[in-house]
N, C-alpha and C positions, 0 to 999 in steps of 0.2 A: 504494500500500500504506500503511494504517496505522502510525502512527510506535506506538504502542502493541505492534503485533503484532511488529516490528521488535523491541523491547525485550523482551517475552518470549521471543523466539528467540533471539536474545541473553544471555539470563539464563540457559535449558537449556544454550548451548553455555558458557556457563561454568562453570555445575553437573557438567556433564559433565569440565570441565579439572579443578576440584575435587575430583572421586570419583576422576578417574587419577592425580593426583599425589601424592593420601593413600592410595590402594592400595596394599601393600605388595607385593614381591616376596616368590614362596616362596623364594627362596635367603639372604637375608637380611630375616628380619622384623624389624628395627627400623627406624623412622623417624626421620632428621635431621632439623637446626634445620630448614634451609634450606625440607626437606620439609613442612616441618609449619607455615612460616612462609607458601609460595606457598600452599599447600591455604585457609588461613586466609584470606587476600586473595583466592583465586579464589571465596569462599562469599561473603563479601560481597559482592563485587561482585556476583557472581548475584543476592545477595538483595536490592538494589541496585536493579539492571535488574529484576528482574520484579515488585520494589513498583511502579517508575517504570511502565511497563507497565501493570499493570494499575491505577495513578490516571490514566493516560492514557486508557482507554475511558471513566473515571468521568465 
């Protein structure tokens, strides 16, 4: 398998930790530091990985 393909699959599953950890709860809609600090770090990364990724087929 492609180390490239690896890294975009990798970049969705962290996109994906990203969108769950900034979702909010209906029972308390406001978001923490803490919340708002992992969401931050899990989008870079993502965006991270799927740069790397796709200069990897380049």
């Amino acid at each position: 398998m492609d180390s490239g393909l690896v890294l975009l699959v990798l970049g969705g599953f962290l996109l994906g930790g990203a969108w769950s950890v900034w979702s909010v709860d209906e029972d308390t809609p406001v978001r923490s530091t803490p919340q708002i600090v992992l969401a931050a770090v899990l989008l870079l990364a993502a965006l991270l990985a799927t740069a790397s990724g796709i200069l990897r087929f380049v």
